[in-house]
FIDREN-100856 format. One record per atom (N, C-alpha, C): residue in one letter; atom name; x, y, z. Coordinates in nm, 3 decimals. Each point is the difference from the previous one (the first is absolute). Example, Ala and Ser with C-alpha at 12.3 -4.5 7.8 and 13.67 -1.06 7.14 Angstrom:
<'a','N',<1.319,-0.569,0.780>>
<'a','CA',<-0.089,0.119,0.000>>
<'a','C',<0.090,0.120,0.000>>
<'s','N',<-0.035,0.105,-0.072>>
<'s','CA',<0.082,0.119,0.006>>
<'s','C',<-0.077,0.109,0.073>>
END
This chain:
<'x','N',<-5.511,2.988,2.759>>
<'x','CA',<0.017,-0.140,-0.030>>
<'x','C',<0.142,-0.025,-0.051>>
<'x','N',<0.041,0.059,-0.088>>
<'x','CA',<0.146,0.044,-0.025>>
<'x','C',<0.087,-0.023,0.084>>
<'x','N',<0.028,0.106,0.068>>
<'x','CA',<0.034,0.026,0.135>>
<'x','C',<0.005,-0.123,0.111>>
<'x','N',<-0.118,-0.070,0.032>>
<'x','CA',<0.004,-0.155,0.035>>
<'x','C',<0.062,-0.127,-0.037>>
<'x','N',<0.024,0.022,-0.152>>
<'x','CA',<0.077,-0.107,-0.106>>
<'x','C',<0.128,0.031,0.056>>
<'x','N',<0.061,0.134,0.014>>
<'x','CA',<0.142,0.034,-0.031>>
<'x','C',<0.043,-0.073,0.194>>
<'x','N',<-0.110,0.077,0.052>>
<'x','CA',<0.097,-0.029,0.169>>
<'x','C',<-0.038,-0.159,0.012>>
<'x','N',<-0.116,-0.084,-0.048>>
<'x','CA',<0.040,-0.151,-0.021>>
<'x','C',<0.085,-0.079,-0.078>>
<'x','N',<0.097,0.077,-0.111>>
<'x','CA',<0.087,-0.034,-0.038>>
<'x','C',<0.120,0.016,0.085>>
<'x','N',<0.013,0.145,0.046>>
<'x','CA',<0.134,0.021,0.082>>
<'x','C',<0.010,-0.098,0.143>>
<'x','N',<-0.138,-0.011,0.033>>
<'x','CA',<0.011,-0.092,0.085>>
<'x','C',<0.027,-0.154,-0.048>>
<'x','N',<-0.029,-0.037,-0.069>>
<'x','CA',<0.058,-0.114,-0.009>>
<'x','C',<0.153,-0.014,-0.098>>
<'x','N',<0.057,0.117,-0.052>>
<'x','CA',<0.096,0.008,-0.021>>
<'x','C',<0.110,0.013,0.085>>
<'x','N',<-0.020,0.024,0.127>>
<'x','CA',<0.076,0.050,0.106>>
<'x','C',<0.027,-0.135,0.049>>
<'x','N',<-0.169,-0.063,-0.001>>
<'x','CA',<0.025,-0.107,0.074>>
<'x','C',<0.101,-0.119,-0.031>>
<'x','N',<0.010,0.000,-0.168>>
<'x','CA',<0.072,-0.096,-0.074>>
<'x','C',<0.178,0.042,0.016>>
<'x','N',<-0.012,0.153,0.053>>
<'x','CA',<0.120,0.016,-0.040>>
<'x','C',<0.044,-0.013,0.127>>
<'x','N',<-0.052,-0.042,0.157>>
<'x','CA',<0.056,-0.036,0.080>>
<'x','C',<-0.009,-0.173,0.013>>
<'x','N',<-0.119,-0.034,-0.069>>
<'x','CA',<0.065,-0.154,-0.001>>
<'x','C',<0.159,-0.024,-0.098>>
<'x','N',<0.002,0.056,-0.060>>
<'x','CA',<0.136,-0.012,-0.111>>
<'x','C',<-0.079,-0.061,-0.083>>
<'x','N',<-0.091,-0.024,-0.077>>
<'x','CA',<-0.030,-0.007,-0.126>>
<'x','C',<-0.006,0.071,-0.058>>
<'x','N',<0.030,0.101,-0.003>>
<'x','CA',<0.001,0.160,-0.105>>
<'x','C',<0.135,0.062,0.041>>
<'x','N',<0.106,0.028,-0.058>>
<'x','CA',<0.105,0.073,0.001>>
<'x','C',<-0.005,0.144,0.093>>
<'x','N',<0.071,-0.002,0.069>>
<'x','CA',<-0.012,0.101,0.143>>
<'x','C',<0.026,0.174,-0.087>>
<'x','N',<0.082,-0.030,-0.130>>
<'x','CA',<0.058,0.136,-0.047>>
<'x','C',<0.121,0.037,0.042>>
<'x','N',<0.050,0.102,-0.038>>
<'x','CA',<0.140,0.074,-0.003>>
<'x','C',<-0.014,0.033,0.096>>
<'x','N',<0.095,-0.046,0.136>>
<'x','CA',<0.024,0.111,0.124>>
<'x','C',<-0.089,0.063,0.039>>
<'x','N',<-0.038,0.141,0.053>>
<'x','CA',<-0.060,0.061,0.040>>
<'x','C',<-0.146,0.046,-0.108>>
<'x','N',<0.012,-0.087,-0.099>>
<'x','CA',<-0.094,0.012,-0.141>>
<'x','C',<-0.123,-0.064,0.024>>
<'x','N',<-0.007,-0.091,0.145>>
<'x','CA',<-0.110,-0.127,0.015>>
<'x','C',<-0.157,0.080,-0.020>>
<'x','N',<-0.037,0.135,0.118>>
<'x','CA',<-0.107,0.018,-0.021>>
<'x','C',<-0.042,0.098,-0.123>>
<'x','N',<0.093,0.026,-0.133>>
<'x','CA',<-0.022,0.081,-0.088>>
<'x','C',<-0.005,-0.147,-0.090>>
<'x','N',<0.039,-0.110,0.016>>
<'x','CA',<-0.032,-0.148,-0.105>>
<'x','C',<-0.149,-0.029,0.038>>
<'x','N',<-0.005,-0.039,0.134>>
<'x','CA',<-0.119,-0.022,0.036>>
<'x','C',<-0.152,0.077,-0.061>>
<'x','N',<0.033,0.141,0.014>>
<'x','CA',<-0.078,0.086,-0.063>>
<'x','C',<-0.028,0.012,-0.167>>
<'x','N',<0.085,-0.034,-0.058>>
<'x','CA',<0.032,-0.001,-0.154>>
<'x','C',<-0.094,-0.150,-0.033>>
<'x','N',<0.072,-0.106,0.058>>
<'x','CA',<-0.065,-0.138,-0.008>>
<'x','C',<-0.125,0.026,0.008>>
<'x','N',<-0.076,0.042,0.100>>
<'x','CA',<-0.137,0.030,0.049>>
<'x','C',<-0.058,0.058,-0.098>>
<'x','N',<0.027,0.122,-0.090>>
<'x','CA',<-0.034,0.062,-0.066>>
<'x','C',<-0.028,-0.094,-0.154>>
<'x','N',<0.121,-0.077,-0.014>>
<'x','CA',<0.023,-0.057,-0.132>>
<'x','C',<-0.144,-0.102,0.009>>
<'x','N',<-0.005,-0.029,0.117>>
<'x','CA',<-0.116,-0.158,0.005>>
<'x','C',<-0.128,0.088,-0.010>>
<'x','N',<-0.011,0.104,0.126>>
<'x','CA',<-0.145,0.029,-0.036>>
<'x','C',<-0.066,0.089,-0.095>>
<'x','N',<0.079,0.007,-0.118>>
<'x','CA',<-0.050,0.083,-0.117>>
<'x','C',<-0.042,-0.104,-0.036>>
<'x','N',<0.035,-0.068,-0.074>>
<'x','CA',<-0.053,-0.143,-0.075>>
<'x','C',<-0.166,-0.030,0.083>>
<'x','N',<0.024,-0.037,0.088>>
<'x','CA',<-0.074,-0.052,0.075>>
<'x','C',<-0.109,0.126,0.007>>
<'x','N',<-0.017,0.134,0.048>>
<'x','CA',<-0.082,0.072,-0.019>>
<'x','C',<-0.077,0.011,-0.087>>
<'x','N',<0.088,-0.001,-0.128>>
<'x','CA',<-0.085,-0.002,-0.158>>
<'x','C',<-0.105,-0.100,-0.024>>
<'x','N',<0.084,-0.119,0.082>>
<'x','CA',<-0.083,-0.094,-0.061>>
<'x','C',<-0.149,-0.027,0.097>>
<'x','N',<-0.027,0.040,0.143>>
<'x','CA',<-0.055,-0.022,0.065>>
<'x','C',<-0.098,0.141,0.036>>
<'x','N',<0.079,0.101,-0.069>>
<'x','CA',<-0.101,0.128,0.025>>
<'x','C',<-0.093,0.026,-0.129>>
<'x','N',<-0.013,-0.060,-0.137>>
<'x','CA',<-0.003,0.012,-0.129>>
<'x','C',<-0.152,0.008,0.033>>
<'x','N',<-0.109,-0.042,0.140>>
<'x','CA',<-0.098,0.030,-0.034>>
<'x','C',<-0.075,0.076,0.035>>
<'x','N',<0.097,0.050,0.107>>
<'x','CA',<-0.040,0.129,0.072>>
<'x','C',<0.055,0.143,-0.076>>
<'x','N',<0.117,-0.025,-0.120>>
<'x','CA',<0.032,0.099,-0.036>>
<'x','C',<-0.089,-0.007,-0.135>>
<'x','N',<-0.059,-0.102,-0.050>>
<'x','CA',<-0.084,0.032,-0.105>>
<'x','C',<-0.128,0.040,0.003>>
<'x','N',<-0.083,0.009,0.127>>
<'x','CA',<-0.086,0.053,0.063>>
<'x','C',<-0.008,0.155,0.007>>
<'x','N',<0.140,0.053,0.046>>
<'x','CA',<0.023,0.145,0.065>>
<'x','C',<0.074,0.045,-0.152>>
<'x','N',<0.011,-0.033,-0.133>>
<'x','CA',<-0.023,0.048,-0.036>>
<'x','C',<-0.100,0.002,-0.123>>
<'x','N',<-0.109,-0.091,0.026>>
<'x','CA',<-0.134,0.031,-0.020>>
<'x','C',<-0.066,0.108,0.058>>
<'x','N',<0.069,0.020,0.100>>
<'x','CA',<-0.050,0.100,0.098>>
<'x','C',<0.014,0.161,-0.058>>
<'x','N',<0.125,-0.010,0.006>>
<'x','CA',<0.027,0.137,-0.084>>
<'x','C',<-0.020,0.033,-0.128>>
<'x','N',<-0.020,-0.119,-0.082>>
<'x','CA',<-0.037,0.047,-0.149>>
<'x','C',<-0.173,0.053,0.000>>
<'x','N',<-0.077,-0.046,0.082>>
<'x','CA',<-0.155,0.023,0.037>>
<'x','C',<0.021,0.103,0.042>>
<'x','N',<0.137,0.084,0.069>>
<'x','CA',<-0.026,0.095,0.042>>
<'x','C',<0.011,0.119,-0.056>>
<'x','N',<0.111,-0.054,-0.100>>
<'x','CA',<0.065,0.114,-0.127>>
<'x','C',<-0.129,0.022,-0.078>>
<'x','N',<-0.061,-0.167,-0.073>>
<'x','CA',<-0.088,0.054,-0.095>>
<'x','C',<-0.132,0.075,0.071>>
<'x','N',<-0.046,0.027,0.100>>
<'x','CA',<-0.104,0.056,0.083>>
<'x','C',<0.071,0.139,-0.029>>
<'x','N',<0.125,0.015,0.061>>
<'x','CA',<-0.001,0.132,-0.027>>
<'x','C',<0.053,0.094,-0.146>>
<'x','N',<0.026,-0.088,-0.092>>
<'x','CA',<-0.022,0.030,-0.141>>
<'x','C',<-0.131,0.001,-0.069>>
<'x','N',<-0.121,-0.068,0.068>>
<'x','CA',<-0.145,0.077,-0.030>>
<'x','C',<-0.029,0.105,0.065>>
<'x','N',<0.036,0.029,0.118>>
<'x','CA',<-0.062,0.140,0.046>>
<'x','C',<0.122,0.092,-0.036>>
<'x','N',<0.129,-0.012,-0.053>>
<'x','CA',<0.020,0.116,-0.075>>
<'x','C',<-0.049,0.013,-0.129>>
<'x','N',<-0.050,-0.096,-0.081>>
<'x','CA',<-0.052,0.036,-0.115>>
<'x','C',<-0.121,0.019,-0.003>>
<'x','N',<-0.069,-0.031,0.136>>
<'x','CA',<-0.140,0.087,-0.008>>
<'x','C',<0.054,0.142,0.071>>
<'x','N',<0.050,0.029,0.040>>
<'x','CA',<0.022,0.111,0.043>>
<'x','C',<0.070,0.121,-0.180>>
<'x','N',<0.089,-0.060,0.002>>
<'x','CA',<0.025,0.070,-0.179>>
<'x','C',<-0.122,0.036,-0.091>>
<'x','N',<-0.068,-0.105,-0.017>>
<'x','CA',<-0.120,0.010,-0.048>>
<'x','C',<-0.116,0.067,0.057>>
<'x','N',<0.030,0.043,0.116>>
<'x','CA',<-0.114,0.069,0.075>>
<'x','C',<0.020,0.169,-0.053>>
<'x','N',<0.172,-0.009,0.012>>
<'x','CA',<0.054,0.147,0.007>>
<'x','C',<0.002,0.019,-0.181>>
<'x','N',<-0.019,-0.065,-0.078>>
<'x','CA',<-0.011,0.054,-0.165>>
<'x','C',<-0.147,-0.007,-0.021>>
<'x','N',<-0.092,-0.042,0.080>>
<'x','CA',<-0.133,0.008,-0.059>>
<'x','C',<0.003,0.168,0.074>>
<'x','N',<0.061,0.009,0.127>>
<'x','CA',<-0.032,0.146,0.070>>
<'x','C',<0.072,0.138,-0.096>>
<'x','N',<0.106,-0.021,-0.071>>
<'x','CA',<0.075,0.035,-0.097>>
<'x','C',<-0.037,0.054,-0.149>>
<'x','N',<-0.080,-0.141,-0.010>>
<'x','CA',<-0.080,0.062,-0.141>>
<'x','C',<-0.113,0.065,0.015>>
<'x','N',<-0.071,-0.010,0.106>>
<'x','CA',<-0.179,0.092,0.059>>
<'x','C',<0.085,0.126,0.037>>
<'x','N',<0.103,0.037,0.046>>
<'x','CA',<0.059,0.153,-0.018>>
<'x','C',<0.017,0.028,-0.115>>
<'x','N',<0.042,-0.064,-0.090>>
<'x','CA',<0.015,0.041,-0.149>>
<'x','C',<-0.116,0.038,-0.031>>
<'x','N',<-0.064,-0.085,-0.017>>
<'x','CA',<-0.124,0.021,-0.057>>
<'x','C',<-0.116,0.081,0.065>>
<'x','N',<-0.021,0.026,0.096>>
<'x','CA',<-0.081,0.121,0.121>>
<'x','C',<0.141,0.080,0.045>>
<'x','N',<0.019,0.091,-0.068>>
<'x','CA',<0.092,0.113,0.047>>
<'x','C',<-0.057,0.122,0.097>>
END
């Protein structure tokens, strides 16, 4: 989706910069402006339009962390109950 923001920015940055409403750039600098411009617009614009897909995914991963911070602590706890029954049955 990212990725979609940035080449619909460059595309319409290109486009502005052949109507002449956007400054063409330094000489041989046009498609490294173009690219920079593109970049500058669709960060903004990503943040603000991806905020609910990125707050989702990482709901996603925190469900995934804490899932696997119970089965290592049942697993710890599996291995000190097995720990102390050797102690104690030698």
């Amino acid at each position: 989706m990212r990725l979609g923001i940035f080449v619909g920015c460059l595309v319409l940055v290109a486009a502005l910069v052949r109507i002449g409403w956007v400054p063409a750039g330094l000489g041989d600098a046009n498609f490294a402006w173009v690219v920079l411009l593109a970049l500058v617009i669709s960060a903004p614009l990503s943040f603000v339009l991806l905020r609910k897909q990125r707050d989702e995914m990482s709901e996603q991963i925190a469900g995934r962390v804490a899932g696997a911070k119970q089965k290592l602590a049942a697993n710890r706890s599996q291995e000190d109950l097995a720990d102390d029954a050797a102690r104690v049955n030698p």
